[in-house]
C-alpha positions in Angstrom: -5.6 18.2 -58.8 -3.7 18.8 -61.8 0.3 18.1 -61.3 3.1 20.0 -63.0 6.9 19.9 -62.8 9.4 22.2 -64.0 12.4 21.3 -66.3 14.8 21.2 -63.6 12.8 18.8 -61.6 12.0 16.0 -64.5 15.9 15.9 -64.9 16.5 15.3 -61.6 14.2 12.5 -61.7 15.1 10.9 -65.0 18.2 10.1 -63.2 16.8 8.3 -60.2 16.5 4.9 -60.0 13.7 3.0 -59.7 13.7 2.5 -55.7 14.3 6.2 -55.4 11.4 7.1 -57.6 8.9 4.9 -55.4 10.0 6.4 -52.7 9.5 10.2 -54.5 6.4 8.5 -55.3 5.0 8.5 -51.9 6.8 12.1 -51.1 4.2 13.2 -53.5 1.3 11.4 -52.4 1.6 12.7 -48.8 1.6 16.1 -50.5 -1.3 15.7 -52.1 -3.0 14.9 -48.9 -1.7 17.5 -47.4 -0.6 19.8 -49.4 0.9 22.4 -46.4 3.3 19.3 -45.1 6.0 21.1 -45.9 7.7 24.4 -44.4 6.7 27.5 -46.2 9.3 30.1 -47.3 10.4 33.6 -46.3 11.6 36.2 -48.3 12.5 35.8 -51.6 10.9 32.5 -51.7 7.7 33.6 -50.3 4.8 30.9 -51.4 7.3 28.1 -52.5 7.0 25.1 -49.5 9.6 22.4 -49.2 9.1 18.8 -48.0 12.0 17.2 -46.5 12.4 13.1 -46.7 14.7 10.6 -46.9 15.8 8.7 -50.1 17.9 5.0 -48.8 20.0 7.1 -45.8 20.2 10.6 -48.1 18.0 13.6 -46.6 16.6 15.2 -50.2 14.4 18.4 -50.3 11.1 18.5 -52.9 10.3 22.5 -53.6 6.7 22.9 -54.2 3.9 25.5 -54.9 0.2 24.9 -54.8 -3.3 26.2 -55.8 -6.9 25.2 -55.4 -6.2 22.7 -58.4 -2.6 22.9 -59.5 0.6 21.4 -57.7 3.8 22.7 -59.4 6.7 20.6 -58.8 10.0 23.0 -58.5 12.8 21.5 -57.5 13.8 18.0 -56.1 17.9 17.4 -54.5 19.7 17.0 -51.4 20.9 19.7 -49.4 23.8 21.7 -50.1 23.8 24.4 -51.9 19.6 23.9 -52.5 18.3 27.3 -51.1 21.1 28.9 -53.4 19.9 27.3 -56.7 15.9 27.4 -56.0 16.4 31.1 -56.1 18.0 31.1 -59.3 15.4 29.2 -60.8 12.8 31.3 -59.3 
């Protein structure tokens, strides 16, 4: 399966350190094994699914769209305000 990420989400992760990458790391790979883990979207955001875990004690939220072979990496950040801003990159 072929992975891509948009701009928005390699900036976020250039700025996480290296514990908080492994543990995006994983995020990931449990996508990949499954890639309907995460809650698909309504509306406006009809297709895009989110998976929710936890980096240390913060809840973050990893946007995601898939294919037969393609796994596009949206948007990766905590909570507030996240709905809001997916939309505006969408």
């Amino acid at each position: 399966m072929k992975i891509y990420q948009s701009r928005s989400f390699a900036k976020k992760v250039k700025k996480l350190a290296k514990p908080e990458k492994e543990t995006l790391d994983k995020a990931i790979q449990e996508i990949l094994n499954d890639p309907e883990i995460g809650d698909e979207k309504k509306g406006d955001l009809r297709g895009v699914f989110v998976h929710k875990f936890k980096v240390q004690a913060t809840p973050y939220l990893l946007s995601y769209r898939f294919t037969m072979n393609e796994l596009e990496l949206i948007m990766l950040g905590a909570h507030e305000n996240y709905y809001r801003d997916l939309k505006k990159i969408i």
